[in-house]
VOGU-3710 file (C-alpha; in Angstrom, 3 decimals, decimal comma):
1> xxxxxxxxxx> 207,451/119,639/-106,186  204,484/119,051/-103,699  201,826/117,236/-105,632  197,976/116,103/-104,829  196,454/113,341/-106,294  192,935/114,447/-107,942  190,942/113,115/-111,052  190,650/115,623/-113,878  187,399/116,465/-112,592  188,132/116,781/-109,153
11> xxxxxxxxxx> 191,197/118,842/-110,294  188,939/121,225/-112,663  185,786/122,156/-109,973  189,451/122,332/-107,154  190,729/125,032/-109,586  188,034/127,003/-110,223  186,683/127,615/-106,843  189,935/129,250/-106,078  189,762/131,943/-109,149  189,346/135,367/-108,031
21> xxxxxxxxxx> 189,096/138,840/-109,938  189,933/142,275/-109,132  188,818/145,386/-110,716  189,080/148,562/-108,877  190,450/147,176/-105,833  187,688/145,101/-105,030  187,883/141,486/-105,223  185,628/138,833/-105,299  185,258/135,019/-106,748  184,676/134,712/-110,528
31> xxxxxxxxxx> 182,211/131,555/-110,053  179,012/131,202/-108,789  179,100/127,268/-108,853  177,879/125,492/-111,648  174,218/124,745/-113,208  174,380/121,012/-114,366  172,384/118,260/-115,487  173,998/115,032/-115,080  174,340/112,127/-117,500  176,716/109,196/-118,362
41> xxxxxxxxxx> 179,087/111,971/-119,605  179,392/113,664/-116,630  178,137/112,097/-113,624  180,643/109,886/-112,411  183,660/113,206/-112,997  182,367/116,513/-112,896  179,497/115,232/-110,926  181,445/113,341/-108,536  183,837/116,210/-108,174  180,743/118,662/-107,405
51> xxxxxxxxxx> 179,208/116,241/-104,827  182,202/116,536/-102,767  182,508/120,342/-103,065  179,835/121,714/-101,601  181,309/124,585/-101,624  181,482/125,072/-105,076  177,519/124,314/-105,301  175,458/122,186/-108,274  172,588/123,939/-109,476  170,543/121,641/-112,244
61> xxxxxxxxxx> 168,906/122,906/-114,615  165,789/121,649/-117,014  167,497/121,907/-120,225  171,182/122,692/-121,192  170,291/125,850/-123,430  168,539/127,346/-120,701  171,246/127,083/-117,999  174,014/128,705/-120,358  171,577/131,519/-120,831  170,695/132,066/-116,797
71> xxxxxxxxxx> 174,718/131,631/-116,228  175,026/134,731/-119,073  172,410/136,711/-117,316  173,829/136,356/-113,891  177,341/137,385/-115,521  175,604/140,336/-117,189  173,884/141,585/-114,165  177,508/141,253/-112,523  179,318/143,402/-114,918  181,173/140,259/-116,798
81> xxxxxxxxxx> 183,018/140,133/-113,118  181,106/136,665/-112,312  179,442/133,875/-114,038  178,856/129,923/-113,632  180,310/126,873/-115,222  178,078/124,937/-116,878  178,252/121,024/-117,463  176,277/118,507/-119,159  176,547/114,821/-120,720  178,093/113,886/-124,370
91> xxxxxxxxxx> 176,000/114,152/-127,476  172,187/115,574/-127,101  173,380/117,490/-123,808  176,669/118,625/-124,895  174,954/119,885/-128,138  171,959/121,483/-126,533  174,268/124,091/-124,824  175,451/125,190/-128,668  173,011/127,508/-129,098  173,370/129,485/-125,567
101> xxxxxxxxxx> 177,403/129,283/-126,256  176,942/131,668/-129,737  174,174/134,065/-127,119  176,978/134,304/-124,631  179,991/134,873/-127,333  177,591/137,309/-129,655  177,091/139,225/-126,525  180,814/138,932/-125,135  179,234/137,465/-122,083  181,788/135,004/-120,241
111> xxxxxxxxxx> 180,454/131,260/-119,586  182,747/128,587/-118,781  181,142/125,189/-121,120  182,193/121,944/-119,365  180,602/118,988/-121,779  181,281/115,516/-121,664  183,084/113,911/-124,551  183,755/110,234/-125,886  186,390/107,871/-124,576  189,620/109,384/-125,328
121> xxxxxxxxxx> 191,158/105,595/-125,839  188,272/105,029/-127,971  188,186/101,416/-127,440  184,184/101,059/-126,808  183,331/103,548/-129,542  180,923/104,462/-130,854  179,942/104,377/-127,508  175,800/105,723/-126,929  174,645/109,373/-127,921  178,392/109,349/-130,169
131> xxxxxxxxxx> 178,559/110,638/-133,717  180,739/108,848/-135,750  182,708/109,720/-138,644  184,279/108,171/-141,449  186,882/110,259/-142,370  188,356/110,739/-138,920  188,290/109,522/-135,038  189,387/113,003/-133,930  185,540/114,306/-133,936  182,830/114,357/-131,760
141> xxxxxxxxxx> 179,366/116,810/-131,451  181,251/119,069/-129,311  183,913/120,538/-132,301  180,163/122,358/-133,058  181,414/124,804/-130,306  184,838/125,676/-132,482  183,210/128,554/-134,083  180,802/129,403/-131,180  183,634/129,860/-128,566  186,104/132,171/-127,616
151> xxxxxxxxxx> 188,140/129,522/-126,501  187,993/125,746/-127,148  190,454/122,892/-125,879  190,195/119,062/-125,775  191,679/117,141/-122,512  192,801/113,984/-123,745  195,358/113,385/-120,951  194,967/114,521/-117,780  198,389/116,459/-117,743  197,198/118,834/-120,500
161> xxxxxxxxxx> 194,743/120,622/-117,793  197,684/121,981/-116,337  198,252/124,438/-118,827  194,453/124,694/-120,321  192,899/125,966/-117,587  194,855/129,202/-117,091  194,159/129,832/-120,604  190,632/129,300/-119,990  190,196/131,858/-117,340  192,880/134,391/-119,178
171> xxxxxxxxxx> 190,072/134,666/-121,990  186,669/134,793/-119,578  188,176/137,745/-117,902  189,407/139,736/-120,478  186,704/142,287/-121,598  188,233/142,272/-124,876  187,785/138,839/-125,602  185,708/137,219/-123,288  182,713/134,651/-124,447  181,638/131,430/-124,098
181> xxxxxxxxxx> 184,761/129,373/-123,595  184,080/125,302/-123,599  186,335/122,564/-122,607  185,785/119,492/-123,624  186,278/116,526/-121,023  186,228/112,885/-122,306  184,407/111,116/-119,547  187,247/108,178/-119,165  189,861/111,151/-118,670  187,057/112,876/-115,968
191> xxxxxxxxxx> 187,024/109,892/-113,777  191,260/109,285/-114,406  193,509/110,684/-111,430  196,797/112,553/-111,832  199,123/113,811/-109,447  198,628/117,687/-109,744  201,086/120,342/-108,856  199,552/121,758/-105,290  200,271/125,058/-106,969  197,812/124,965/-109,656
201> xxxxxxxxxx> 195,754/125,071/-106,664  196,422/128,078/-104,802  194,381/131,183/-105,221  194,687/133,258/-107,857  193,149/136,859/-108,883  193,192/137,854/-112,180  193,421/141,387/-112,195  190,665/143,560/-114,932  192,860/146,516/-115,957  191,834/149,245/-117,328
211> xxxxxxxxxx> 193,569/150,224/-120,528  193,950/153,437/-122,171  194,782/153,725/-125,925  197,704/155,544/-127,317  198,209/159,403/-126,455  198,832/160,832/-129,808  195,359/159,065/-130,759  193,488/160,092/-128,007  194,617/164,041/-128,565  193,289/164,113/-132,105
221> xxxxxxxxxx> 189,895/162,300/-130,992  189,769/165,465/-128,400  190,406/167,773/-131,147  188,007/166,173/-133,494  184,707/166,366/-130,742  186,399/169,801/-130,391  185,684/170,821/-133,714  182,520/169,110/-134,705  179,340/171,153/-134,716  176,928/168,014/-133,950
231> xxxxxxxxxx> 179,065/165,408/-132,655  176,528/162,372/-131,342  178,118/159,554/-128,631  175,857/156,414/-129,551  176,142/154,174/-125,916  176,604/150,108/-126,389  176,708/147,760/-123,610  180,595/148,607/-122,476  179,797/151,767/-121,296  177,517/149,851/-118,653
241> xxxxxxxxxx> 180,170/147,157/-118,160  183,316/149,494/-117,277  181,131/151,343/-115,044  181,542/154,372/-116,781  177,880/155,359/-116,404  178,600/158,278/-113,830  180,833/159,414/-116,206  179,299/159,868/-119,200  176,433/161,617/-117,097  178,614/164,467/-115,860
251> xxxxxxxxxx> 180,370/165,145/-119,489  177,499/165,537/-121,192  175,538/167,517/-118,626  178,067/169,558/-119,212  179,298/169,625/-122,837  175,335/168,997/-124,146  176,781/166,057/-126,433  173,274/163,837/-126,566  173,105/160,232/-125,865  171,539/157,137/-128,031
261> xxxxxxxxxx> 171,300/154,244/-126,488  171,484/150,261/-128,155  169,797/147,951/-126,660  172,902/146,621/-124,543  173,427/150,209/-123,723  169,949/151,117/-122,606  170,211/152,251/-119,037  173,397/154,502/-119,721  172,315/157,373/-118,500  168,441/157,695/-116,508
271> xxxxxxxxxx> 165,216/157,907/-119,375  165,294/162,205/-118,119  168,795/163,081/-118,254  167,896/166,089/-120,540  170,706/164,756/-123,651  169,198/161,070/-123,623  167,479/160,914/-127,365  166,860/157,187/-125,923  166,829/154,200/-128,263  169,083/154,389/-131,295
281> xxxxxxxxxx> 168,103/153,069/-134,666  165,971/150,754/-136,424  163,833/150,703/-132,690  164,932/154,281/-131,897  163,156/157,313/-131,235  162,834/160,562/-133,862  164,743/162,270/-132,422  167,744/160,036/-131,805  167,348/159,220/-135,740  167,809/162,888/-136,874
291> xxxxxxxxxx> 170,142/163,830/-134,835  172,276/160,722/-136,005  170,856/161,775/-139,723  172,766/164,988/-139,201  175,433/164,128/-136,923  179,050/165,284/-137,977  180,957/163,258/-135,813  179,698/159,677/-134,005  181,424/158,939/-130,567  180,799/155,072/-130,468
301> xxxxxxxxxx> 181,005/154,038/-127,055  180,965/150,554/-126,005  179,194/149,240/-129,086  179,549/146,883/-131,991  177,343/149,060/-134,360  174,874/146,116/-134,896  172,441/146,740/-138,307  169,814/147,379/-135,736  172,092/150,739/-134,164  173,002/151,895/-137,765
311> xxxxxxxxxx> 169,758/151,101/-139,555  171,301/149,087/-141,690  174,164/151,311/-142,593  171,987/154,153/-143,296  171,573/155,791/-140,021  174,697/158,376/-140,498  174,065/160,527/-143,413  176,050/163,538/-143,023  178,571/163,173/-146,240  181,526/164,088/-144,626
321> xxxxxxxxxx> 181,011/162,258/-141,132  183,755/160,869/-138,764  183,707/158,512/-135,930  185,686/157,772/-132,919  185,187/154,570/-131,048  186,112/153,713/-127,983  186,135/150,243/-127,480  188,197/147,547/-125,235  187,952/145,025/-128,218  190,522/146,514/-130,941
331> xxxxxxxxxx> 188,275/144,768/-133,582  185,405/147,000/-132,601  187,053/150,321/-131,612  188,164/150,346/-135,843  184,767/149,727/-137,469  183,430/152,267/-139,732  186,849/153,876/-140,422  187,313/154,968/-137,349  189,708/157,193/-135,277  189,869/153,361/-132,354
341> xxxxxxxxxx> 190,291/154,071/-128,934  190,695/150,909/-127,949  190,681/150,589/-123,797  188,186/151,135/-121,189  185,492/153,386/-121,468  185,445/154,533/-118,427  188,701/155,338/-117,851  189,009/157,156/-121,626  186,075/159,114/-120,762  187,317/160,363/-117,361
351> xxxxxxxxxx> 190,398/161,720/-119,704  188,395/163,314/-122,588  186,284/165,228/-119,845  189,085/166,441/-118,635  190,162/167,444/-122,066  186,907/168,939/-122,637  186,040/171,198/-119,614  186,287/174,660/-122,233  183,652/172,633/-124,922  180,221/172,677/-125,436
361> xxxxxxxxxx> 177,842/172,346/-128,034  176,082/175,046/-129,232  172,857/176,638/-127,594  170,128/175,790/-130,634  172,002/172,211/-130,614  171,363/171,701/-126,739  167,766/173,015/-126,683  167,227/170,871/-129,667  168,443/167,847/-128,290  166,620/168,596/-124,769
371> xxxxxxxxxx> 163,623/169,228/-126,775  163,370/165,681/-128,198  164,023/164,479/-124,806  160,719/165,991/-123,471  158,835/165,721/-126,477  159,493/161,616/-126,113  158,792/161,523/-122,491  155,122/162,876/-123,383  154,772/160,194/-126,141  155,602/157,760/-124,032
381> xxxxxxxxxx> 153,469/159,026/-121,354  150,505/159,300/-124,054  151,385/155,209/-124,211  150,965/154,378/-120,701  147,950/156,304/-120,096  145,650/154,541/-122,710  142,591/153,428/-122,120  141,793/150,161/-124,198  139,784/147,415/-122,862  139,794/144,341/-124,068
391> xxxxxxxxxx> 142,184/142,631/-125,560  145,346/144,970/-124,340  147,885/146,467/-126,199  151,338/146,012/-125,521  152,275/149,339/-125,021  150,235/149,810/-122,183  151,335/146,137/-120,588  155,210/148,099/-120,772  153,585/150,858/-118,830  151,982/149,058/-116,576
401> xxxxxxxxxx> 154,933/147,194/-115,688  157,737/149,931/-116,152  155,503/152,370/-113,978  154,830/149,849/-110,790  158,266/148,629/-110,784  161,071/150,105/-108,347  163,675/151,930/-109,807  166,386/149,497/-108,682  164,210/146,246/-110,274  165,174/144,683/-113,538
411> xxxxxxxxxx> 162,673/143,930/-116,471  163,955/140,822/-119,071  163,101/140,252/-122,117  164,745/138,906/-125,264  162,838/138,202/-128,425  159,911/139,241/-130,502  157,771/142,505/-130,655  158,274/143,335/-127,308  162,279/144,272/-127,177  161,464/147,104/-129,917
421> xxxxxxxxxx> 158,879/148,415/-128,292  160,806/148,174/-124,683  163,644/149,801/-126,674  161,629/152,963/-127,433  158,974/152,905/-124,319  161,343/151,486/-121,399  161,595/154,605/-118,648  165,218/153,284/-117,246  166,076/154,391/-113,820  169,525/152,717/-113,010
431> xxxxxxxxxx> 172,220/151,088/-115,354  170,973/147,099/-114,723  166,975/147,871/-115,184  166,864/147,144/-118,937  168,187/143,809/-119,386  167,573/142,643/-123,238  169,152/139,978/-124,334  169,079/141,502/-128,647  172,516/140,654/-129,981  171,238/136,677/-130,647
441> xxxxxxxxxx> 167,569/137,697/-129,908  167,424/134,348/-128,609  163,716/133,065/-128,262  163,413/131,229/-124,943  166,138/133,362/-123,451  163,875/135,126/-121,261  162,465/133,047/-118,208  165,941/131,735/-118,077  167,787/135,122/-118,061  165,174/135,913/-115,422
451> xxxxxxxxxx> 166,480/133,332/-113,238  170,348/134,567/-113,597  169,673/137,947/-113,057  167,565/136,940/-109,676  170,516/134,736/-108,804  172,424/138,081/-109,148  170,446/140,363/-107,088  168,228/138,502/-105,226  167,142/141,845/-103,173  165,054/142,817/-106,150
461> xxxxxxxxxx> 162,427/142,233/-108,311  162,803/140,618/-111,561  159,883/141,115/-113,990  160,294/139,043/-117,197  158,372/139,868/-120,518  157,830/137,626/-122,487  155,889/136,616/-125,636  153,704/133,535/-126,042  156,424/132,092/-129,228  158,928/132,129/-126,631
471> xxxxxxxxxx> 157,265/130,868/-123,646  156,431/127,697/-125,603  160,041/127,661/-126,365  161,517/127,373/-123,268  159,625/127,974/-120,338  160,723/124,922/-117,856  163,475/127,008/-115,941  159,992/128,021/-113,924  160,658/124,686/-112,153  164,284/125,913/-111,334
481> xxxxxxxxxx> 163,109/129,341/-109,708  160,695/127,384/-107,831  163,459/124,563/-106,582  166,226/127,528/-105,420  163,392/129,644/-104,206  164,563/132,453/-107,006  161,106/134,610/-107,113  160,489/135,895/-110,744  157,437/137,783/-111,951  156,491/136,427/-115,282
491> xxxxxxxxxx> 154,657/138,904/-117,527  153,194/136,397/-120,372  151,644/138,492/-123,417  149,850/135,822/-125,438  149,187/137,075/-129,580  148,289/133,618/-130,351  151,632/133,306/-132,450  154,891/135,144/-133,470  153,550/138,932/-133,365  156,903/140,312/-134,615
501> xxxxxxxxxx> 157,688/137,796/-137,212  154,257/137,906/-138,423  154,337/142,156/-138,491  157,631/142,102/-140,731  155,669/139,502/-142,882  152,815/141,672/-143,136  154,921/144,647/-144,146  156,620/142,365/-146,851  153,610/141,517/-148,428  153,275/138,238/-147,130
511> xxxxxxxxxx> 150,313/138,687/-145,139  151,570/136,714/-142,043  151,928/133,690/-143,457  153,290/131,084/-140,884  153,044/133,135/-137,727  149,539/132,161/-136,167  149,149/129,394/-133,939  146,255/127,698/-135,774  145,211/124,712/-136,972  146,092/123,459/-140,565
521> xxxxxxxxxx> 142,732/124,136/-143,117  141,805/121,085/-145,136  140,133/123,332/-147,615  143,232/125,611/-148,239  145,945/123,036/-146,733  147,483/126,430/-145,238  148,209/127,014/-141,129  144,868/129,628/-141,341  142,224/127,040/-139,744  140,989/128,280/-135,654
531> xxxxxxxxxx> 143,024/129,580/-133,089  144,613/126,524/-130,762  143,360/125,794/-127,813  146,811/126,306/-125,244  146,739/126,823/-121,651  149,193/129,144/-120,821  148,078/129,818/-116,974  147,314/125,797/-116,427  151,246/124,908/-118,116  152,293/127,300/-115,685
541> xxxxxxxxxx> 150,538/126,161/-112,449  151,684/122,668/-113,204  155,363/123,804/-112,906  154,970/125,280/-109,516  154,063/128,799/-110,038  151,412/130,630/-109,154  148,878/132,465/-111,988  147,119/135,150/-112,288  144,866/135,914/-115,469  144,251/139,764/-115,992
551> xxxxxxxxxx> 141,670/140,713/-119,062  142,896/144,323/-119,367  145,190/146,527/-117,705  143,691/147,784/-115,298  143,373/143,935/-114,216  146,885/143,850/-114,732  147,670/146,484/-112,373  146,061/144,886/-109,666  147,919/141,489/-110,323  151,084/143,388/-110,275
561> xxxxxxxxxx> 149,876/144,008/-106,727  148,972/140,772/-105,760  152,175/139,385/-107,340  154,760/141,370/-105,479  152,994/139,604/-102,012  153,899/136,109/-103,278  156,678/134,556/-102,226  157,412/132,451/-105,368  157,831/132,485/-108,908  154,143/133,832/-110,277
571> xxxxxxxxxx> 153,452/134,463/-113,693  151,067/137,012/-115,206  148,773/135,895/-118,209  147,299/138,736/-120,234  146,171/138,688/-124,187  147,764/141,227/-126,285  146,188/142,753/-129,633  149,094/141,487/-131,858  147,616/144,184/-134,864  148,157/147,194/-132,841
581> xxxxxxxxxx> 151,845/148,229/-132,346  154,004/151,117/-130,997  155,025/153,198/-133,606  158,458/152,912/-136,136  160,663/155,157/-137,139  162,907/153,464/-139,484  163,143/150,859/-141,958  165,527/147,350/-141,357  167,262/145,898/-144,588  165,588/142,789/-144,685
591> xxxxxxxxxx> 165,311/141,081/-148,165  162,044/141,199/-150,257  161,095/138,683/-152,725  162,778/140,506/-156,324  159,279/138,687/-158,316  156,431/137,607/-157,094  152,364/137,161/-157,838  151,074/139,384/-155,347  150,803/142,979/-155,354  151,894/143,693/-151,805
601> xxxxxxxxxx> 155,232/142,078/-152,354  155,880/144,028/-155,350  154,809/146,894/-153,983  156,983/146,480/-150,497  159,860/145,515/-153,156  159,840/149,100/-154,581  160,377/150,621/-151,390  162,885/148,126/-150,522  164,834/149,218/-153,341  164,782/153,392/-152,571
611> xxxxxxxxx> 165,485/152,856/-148,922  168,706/150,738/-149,838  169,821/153,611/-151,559  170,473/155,413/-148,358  172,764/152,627/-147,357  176,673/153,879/-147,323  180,044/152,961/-146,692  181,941/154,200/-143,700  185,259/153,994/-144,779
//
């Protein structure tokens, strides 16, 4: 057997440049390279290996959260057909990444984790930035991705990488169970050579099939959307991800079945195709809420039926309604008692449409369902075209943005106010132009996520949305769009605090409490003192981009203008009225205080209690 003599390292970054998928017929590399930032973990084995693989290029980041998100957003934009590896030191940098591990894995996003770890002969433990145990020497910080991975593994001896890493790429490119996967190096082992089989080496394409379920399943599905009255197909992120898009548009152009949308699934068919009720449940529109009300049978397509898409298990109220869900992940496709379909969505649908060419719905169901459609389009439009001076009001920043972008751009957001309102307000015109990252609703995701998606199609414009809670969280990835020369437009809303937070408290009873940036009162020894003084527009200059202040939005409007002219990352700073808000529809089970001494509590605890009462079982 012909071998080659590589460290671990070397032998990991050798591997995974030559790691190609198919789908479809066309073929392409699954990595990008890898974001990075280098440490005594890492430097002298995965860094090492990178310097001398140009090929397979470093791309450091300013924090290791951050670079696991932009490596998820780039994947996203790519259909789950491409990502990054990401790698960082031991301890603090290995543990940073936790957090955009469970994003990735929440939203079966595939990310390749490549932290440091202790000496695997542990002879100079604890060595710096180790946590030590007393019970065991088989621990370090990065068993805290166990439950946060799809896949986890431990080299110890350089050998074992032979038969990790094809199990590493077997789960980031199946669509059933892909997620963060992490594999943990020790740095002794990085740096420690090995004479590798040449044929671990060779290129390999991992082909992305596309399943079908069982026949006998799929014909009574057909005859149950056959037989339903006012059947409702509810659209999650894997209809976007098989590509089934096209699909989906010519069934139910033709049957009439209407569309709701989750916020992974926003973008399945265009904001005017005449059966899109648009944004499904605790976010969604009227219309998409009675029609699911009153729906006899739910097509789940592509989602995970989040307590956001079925209001909290109250959405579905018909008593004797079924569901069918097609789903590549068999753990999905049988929620809710389900008739599962588990394989591809697009291939299933291209079957049931066949199936379907003598159905329709009826012709009071279809002009209903078309009616909603329009009547939305003129609230919405009745949102855009608002007048307000000064401050703004979010709804019209949305419009402002959503009606100067191209059709082929891509907002991002992730956290806050502004995804519900984006849910409801956001006129999609192509399958990647809503990108929401709202299965973690990770705060700080957002300027990150910008960068990946830019990374992904660097032809268009990325506008980014973002909040002033989550700016302050993580907003150094600026720096990184500068360095590669990744141009984002940065749409900062500043409501001097947590806006959304601070409406649910509100709407408890407790007044906000907690969710105003502003000094501590000596008198009352509560957060309610003045409004802090922060420099949003000066924080950003100081990272390299360049700011623009707009008062109102028709100042906004022009520095969208202005913006699209500059060559490099430039970020928009506009104050919000955090008290005026776009309109809900439904209520979200979130827990109110059973006692308490204020009236508003109580009070919001009464209606807590009738609106659980709609809750059901699916079974």
């Amino acid at each position: 057997m012909d071998v080659k003599k590589l460290t671990v390292a070397q032998a990991t970054i050798e591997y995974l440049k030559n790691q190609y998928v198919e789908r479809d017929g066309v073929q392409n590399k699954f990595f990008a390279g890898c974001f990075g930032i280098l440490g005594h973990g890492n430097v002298a084995g995965i860094g090492q290996a990178l310097h001398q693989n140009p090929d397979f290029p470093l791309f450091v980041a300013r924090n290791e959260q951050s670079m696991v998100h932009t490596a998820a957003a780039y994947a996203k934009v790519k259909n789950r057909l491409q990502t990054f590896a990401c790698t960082s030191s031991i301890g603090p940098g290995a543990t940073n990444m936790v957090t955009g591990a469970a994003a990735a894995t929440i939203n079966r996003i595939p990310v390749l984790l490549l932290p440091g770890d202790i000496f695997a002969t542990r002879h100079v433990a604890p060595v710096l930035q180790q946590l030590e145990s007393a019970a065991t020497q088989d621990v370090s910080v990065n068993d805290c991705f166990k439950p946060v991975s799809k896949y986890w593994d431990r080299i110890n001896r350089p050998e074992q990488l032979i038969t990790a890493l094809p199990e590493v790429m077997r789960v980031l490119t199946s669509p059933a169970e892909t997620g963060a996967v992490t594999l943990s190096i020790p740095q002794d082992v990085q740096a420690e050579a090995f004479d590798f089989p040449v044929e671990l080496f060779e290129k390999r394409v991992w082909h992305i099939a596309r399943t079908m379920p069982d026949q006998s399943l799929l014909a009574k599905a057909i005859a149950q959307i056959k037989t339903s009255k006012r059947p409702l197909i509810v659209s999650g992120g894997g209809t976007i991800y098989s590509g089934a898009t096209e699909i989906l548009k010519k069934m139910v152009n033709r049957t009439g079945i209407p569309v709701t949308e989750t916020f992974a699934g926003k973008g399945s068919l265009n904001f005017d195709e005449p059966q899109n009720l648009g944004a499904a449940g605790v976010t969604g529109t009227p219309g998409a809420i009675e029609i699911a009300r009153e729906a006899d049978l739910v097509v789940g397509l592509g989602t995970r039926y989040s307590d956001f898409t079925t209001i909290s298990k109250s959405a579905f109220q018909d008593p004797d309604v079924k569901f069918i869900n097609i789903n590549v992940a068999e753990f999905d496709s049988f929620k809710h008692g389900a008739l599962p379909l588990t394989g591809d969505a697009k291939a299933i649908l291209e079957e049931i449409d066949e199936q379907l060419s003598d159905y329709a719905v009826s012709k009071d169901y279809r002009e209903k369902i078309e009616g909603f459609n329009a009547s939305w389009d003129d609230f919405v439009s009745g949102i855009y075209t608002e007048k307000n001076e000064t401050p703004a009001f979010q709804g019209e920043v949305i419009g402002a943005v959503n009606t100067f972008s191209d059709a082929d751009d891509i907002m991002v957001c992730a956290a806050g106010s502004l995804p519900g309102d984006l849910h409801k307000l956001w006129r999609t015109r192509n399958p990647k132009g809503f990108h929401l990252e709202y299965g973690y609703s990770c705060m700080g995701y957002e300027i990150a996520g910008g960068l990946g998606a830019k990374m992904a199609h660097p032809d268009n414009e990325v506008y980014v949305l973002v909040g002033d809670g989550s700016y302050l969280m993580m907003s150094q990835e600026i720096v990184t769009s500068i360095q590669e020369r990744r141009k984002l437009t940065i749409i900062l809303l500043n409501n001097d605090g947590y806006s959304s937070i601070g409406g649910l408290s509100a709407s408890l009873g407790s007044e906000g409490f907690g969710t105003y940036y502003r000094y501590r009162n000596e008198r009352t020894n509560q957060l309610d003192g003045g409004l802090l003084p922060i420099d949003y527009a000066a924080n950003a200059a100081s990272m390299g981009a360049h700011v623009i202040k707009a008062s109102n939005v028709q100042e906004l409007n022009a520095a969208l203008k202005k913006a699209k002219t500059i060559d490099h990352t430039t970020l928009i700073y506009i104050e919000v009225d955090r008290k005026k808000g776009v309109p809900g529809f439904a209520w979200w089970d979130v827990a109110v205080a059973e006692v308490s001494e204020k009236e508003a509590v109580d009070a919001s605890f009464q209606d807590y209690q009738k609106n659980k009462k709609t809750q059901k079982y699916y079974l």
